[in-house]
C-alpha positions in Angstrom: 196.5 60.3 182.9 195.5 59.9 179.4 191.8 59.3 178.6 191.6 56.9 175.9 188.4 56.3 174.0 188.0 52.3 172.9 186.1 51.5 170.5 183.6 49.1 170.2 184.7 45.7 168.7 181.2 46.0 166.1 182.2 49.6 165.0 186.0 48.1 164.1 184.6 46.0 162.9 182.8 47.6 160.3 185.3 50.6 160.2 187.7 47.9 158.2 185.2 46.1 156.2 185.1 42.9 158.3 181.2 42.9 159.1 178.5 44.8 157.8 176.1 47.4 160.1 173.3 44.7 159.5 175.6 42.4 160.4 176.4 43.8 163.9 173.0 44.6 164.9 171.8 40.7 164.3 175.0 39.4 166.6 173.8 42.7 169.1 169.9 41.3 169.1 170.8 37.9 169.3 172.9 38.7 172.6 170.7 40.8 174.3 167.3 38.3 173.5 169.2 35.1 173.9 172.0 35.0 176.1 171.2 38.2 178.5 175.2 39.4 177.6 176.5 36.3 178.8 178.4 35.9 175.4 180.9 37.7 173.4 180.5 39.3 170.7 183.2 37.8 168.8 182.1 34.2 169.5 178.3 34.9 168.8 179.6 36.8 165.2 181.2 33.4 164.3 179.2 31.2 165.1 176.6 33.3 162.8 179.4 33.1 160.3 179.4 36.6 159.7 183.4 36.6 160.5 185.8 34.2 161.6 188.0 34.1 164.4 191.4 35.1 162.5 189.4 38.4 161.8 188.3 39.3 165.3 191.5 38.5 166.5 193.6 40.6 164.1 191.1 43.5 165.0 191.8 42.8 168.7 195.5 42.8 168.2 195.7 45.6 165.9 
């Protein structure tokens, strides 16, 4: 069986220019202090307006 290393959807994120590192920490803190990883990090990312949907779910896709 094939081990497959996925990577995180902030690291693609950056990786193809879509969000910036600051960018990705803010949507990480916000998570973790406000909504105990009860949300995703695509939908807090755009509702911060730091991507939008289309983008995420390109990356997702890709």
């Amino acid at each position: 069986m094939e081990d497959k290393v996925k990577e995180k959807i902030g690291d693609g994120l950056i990786r193809i220019g879509a969000m910036t590192t600051e960018q990705v920490k803010k949507v990480l803190q916000v998570q973790r202090e406000k909504y105990c990883h009860d949300k995703l990090f695509g939908d807090i990312a755009t509702e911060l307006q730091f991507v939008d949907q289309e983008t995420i779910e390109e990356y997702l896709n890709s």
